[in-house]
N, C-alpha and C positions, 0 to 999 in steps of 0.2 A: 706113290702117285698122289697129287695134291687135283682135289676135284673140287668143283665152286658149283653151286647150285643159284639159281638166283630164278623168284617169282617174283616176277612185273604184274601186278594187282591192280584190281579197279582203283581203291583208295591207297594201297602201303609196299613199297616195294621191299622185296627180304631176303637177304642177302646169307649165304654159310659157306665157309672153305674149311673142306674137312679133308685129312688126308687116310688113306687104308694102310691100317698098319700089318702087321706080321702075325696078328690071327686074322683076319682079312675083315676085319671089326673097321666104321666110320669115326674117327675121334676127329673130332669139332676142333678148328683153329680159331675161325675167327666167326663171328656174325653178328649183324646189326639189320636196322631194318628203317627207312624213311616212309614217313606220310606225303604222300605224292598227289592224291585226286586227282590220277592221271582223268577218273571216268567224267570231272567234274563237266555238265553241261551237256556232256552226251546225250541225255535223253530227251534234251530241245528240239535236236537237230541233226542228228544221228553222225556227227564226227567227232573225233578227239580236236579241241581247242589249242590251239595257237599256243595260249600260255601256260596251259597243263602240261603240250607234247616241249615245252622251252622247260618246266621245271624238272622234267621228267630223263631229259638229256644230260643236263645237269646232274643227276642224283646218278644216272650211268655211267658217266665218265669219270666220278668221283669214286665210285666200287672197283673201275676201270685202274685206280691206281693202287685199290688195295689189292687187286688179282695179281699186279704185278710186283707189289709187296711182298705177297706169299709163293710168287713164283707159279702159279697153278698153271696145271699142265690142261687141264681140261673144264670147260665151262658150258655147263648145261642151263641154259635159259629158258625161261618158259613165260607167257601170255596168253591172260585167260580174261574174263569176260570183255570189258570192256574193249580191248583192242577185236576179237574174235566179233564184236558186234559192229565196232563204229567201221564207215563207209571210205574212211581215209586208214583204216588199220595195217594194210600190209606198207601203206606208204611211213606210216610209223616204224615198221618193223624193217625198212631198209634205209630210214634215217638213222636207227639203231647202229646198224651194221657199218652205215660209211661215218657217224661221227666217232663212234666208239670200239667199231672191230666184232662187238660181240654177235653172235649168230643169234638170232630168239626163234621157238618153234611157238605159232598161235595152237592151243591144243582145244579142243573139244570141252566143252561142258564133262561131258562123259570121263575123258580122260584125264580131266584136272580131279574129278572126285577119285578116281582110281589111282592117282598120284598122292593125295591126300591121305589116303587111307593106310596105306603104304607106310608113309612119314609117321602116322599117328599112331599104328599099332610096332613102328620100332620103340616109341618113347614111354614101350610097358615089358615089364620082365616078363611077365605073363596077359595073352590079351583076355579080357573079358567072357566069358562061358557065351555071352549074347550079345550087343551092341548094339547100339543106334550114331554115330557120328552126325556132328552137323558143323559144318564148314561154313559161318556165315559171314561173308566178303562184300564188299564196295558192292561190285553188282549183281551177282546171286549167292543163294545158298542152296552148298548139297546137303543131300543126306546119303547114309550109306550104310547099308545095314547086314549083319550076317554073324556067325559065331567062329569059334576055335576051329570048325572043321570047314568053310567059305561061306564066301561071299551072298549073301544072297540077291540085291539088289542095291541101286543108286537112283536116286533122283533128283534133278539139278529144277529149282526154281527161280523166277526172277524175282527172289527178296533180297537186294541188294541193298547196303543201307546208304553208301550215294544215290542210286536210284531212288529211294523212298525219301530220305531226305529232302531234293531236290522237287519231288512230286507233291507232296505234304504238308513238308513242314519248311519251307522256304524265307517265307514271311514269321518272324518274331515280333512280339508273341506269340506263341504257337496254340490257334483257335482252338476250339473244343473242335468245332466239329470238322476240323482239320485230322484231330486226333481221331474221332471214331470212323471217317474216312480211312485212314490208316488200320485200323483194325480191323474193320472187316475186312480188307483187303488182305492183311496178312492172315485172318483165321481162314479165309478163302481156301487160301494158298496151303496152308497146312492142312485143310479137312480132305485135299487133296492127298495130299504125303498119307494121312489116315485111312484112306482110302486104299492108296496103295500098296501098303504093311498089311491091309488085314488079306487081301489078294494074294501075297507072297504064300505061294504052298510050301508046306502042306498045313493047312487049317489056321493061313494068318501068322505074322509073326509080331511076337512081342519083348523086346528089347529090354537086357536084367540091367543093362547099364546107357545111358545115357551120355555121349564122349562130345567135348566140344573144344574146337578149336579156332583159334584167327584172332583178331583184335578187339574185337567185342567182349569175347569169352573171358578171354585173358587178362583185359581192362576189368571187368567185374572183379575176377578174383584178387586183383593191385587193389581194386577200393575195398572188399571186403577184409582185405589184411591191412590197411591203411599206408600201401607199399607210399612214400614218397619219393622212393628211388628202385626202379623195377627190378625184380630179383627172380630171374629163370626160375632159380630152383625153387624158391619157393611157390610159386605160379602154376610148375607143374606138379599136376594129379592134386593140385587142393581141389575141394569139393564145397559144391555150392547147394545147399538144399534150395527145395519152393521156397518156402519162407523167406529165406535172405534174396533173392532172386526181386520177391514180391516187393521187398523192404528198400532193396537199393531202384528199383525202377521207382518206387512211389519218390525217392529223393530227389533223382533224376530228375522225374515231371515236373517237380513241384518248382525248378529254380531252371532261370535263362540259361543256352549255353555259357554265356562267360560266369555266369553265377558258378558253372557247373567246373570251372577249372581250379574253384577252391578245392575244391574234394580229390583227396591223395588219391592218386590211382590215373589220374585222368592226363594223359598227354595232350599239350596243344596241337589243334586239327582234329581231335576225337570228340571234343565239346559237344557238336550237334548232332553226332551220328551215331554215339551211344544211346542215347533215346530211344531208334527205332530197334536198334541193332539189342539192346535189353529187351525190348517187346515181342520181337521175334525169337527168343528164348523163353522169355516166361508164359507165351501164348504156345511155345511148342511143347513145354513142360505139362502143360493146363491139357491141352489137346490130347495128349496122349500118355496120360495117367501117370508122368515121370515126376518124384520127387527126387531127385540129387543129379547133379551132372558134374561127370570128371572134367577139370581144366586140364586139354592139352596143350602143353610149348611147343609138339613138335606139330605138323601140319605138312605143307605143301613143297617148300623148300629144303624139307628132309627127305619126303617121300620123293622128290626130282633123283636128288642123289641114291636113294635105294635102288630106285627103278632102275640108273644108270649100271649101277653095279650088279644088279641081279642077271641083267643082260649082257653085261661083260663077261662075268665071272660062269652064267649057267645055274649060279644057285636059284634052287627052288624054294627058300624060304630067305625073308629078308633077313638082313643082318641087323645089329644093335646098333645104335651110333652113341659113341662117347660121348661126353659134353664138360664140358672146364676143366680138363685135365691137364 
């Protein structure tokens, strides 16, 4: 059976067709992923724009002919913040259907991070004695926290870096005190999350590993290896201490977005939104006493396909998924 996972994202839509082979293991056919800003403008005026939901058709009907490419028997779609918040979202989500066939489910804050988590702990042989995940997306970021033996808790904020972007940092040059609006507002938001880690019984929990995934995370680790052509594998599980963390935001700050697209690593569309979207890691590192955090490749659009299969199939532990085999 050939299955397609696809997450429709605030900013990047991402795409995998994997098929289950003969140990009932996920091996990876194909996946790519578009910067869409589907959310762009949303927070003006609480609907997806005219010319996001026109780029956004586009980029579906184009996947629309790789499904048919690989013949997939089954296509699990998913939509999460932005569509889940804007006022015209379900009329998105059945323009989806009649221009392009595909089904999309809007899921929950809640259940995008328990889909995430999912994806993120298949793309480890072994997961972490302890965790902290942080998923941080176009328009929020979760966290998601627990060890080898479950789950403990999740918590979905609105640090989205479209959202913050567009709130912010709008106007280039980007003000000082544009910038320290921006910070407190995200330490806000994290003394929060600290808040609710040390609440987690029994007596508080504290996280041996630090996991991050999405386009933010994964762009740091392309500029800290100076990928100028992005390389999965080496992306995934490199490790980024505080320090380089400290060292690439101070880069970042210090030059315009177009300045910013000199620097290997950086896709065009990600220019302005690395910014916040590195703030919001090196501020969650700083918050809560974490020096190193693993880059995860795998995410949202692995853990779609897990969840799928775990409910077909009845297993009670995820499966592995292959990857460029």
């Amino acid at each position: 059976m050939v299955l397609a996972g696809l997450d429709i994202g605030t900013n990047t839509f991402r795409l995998l067709v994997a098929k289950i082979n003969s140990s009932g293991r996920l091996q990876e056919l194909h996946s790519e992923q578009r910067i869409i800003r589907l959310g762009e403008g949303l927070g003006r005026n609480g609907h997806l724009q005219p010319q996001a939901v026109g780029r956004a058709i586009n980029a579906l009907k184009a996947f629309g002919a790789v499904l048919k490419r690989f013949k997939v028997d089954v296509v699990v779609a998913v939509a999460t913040s932005a569509v889940r918040e804007a006022a015209n979202g379900l009329e998105f989500v059945k323009a989806i259907q009649q221009e392009t066939g595909i089904e999309v489910e809007v899921i929950s804050a809640e259940e995008e991070a328990r889909r995430t988590l999912l994806g993120v702990l298949a793309g480890f042989h072994e997961a972490p004695q302890s965790f902290l995940v942080m998923d941080i997306g176009g328009g929020s970021t979760e966290f998601m926290w627990g060890d080898r033996q479950e789950l403990h808790g999740v918590m979905s904020t609105d640090l989205g870096v479209v959202r913050l972007t567009e709130q912010y940092l709008a106007v280039p040059p980007v003000a000082t005190a544009g910038m320290r609006a921006l910070t407190r507002f995200i330490q806000g938001r994290l003394e929060e999350v600290k808040r609710t880690l040390s609440m987690t019984p029994p007596g508080g929990f504290r996280p041996a590993q630090l996991v991050g995934t999405a386009g933010t995370i994964t762009t740091l680790a392309a500029i800290d290896q100076g990928l100028r052509v992005y390389d999965p594998q080496r992306i995934h599980l490199h490790r980024l201490g505080l320090k380089t963390v400290e060292r690439i935001y101070g880069e970042l700050a210090a030059k315009t977005p177009a300045e910013r697209l000199s620097i290997p690593g950086i896709e065009k569309g990600r220019e302005d939104l690395i910014l916040p979207g590195s703030l919001i890691l090196l501020l969650t590192m700083r918050t809560l006493g974490l020096h190193e955090v693993i880059v995860s490749e795998y995410g949202l659009r692995e853990g779609i396909l897990v969840d799928y299969y775990k409910k077909r199939s009845g297993e009670v532990k995820w499966p592995s998924i292959t990857k460029d085999e």
